[in-house]
Each structure stands twice: as C-alpha cells, then as structure tokens.
C-alpha positions as a Markdown table, in Angstrom:
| # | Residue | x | y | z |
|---|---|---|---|---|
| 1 | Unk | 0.0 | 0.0 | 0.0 |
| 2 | Unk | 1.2 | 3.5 | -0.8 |
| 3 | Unk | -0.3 | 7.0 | 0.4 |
| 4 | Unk | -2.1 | 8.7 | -2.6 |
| 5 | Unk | -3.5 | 11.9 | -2.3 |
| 6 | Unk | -7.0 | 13.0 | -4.3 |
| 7 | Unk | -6.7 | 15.4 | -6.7 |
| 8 | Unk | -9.7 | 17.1 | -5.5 |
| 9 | Unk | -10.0 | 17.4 | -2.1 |
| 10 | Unk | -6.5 | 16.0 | -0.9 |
| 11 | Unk | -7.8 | 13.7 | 1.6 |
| 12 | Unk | -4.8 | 11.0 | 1.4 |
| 13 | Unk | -5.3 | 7.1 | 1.7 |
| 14 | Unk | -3.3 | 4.5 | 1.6 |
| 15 | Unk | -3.6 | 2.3 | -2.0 |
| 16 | Unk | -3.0 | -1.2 | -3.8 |
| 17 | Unk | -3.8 | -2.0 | -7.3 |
| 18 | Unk | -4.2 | -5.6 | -7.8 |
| 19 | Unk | -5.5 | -5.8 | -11.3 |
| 20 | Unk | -7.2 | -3.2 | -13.0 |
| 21 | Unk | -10.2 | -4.5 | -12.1 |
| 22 | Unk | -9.6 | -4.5 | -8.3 |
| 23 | Unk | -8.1 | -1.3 | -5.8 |
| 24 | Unk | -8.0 | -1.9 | -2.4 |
| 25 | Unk | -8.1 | 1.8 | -0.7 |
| 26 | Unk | -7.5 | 1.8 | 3.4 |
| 27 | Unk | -9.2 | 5.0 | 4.8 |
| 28 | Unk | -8.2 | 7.0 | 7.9 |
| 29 | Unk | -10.4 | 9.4 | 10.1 |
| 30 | Unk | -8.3 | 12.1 | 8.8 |
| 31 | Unk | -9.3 | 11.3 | 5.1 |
| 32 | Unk | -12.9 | 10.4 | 5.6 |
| 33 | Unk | -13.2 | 14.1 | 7.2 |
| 34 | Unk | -11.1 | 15.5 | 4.2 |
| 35 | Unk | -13.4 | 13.6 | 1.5 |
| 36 | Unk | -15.5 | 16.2 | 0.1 |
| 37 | Unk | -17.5 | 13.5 | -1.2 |
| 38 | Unk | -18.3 | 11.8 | 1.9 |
| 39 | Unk | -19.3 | 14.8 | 3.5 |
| 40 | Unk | -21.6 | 14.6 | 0.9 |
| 41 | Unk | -22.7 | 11.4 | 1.8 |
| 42 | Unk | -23.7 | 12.5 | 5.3 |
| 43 | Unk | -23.3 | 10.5 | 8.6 |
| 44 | Unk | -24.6 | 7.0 | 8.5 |
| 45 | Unk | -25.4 | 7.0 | 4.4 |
| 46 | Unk | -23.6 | 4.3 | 2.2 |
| 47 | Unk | -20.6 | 5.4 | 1.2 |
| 48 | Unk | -19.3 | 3.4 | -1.6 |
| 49 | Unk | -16.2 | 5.1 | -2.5 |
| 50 | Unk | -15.2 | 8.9 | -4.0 |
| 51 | Unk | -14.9 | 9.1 | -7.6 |
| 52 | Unk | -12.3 | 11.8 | -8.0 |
| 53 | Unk | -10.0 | 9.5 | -5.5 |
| 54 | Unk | -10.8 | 6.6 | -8.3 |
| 55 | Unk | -9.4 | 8.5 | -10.8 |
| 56 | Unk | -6.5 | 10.1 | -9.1 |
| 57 | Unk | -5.3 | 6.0 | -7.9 |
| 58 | Unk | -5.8 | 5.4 | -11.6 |
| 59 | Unk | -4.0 | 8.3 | -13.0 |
| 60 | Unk | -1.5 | 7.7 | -10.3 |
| 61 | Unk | -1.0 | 3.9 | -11.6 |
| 62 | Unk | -0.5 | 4.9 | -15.0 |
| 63 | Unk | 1.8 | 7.3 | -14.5 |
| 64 | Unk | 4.1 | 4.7 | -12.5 |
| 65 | Unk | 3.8 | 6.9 | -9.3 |
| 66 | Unk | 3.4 | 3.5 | -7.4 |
| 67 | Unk | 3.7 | -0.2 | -8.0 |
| 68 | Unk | 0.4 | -1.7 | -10.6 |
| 69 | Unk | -0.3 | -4.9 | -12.0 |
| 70 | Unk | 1.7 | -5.9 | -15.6 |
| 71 | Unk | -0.1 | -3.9 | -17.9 |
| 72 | Unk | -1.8 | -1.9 | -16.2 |
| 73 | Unk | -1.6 | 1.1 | -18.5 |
| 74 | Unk | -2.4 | -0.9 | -21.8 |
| 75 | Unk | -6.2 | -1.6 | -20.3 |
C-alpha cells in the first residue's frame, strides 16, 4: 500500500492496485473528514467510495507513481 492523495480534495489514503479491475483503498479518520465526497454522503449513508480519488489512484498507476499490475496502463 502507498499514500495517494486526491486530486480534489487532498484527503490522502493509503492504496493497492491488484489488477485493473480490483483497488483496495484503506481509509483514515483524517481522510474520511477531508473527502469532500463523503461529506456529501452525510453520517450514516452508504458510502461506496469517491470518484475523484478513483481517478486520481488510476491516473496515479498509469503514470508509474506507485507499484500496478503488468499492464496496467495498456487496459
């Protein structure tokens, strides 16, 4: 796992890309109050995951900023 940091709001996690298919993000209290987009979410809603974070690991992995599956950046 290594600490990425969302583009948007900055709120940084800790992240694993197994395939491209599969990201395994570990949230801290410190990130879940940065998330812009769980704030949206409000306390005790389903909170399935932040889309600008999604694309920040992603961008992250393609640009060989941290360790991603063998081809990764071809899918």
């Amino acid at each position: 796992m290594v600490p990425v940091a969302c583009g948007t709001c900055g709120a940084r996690v800790e992240a694993r890309k197994s395939s491209w298919e599969q990201t395994s993000v570990q949230w801290n209290a410190e990130a879940l109050a940065a998330c812009s987009e769980r704030r949206t979410a409000g306390t005790g809603a389903v909170f399935t995951g932040c889309p600008a974070l999604r694309t920040t690991i992603r961008r992250a992995a393609a640009e060989g900023e941290f360790r991603a599956p063998p081809g990764y950046a071809d899918t």
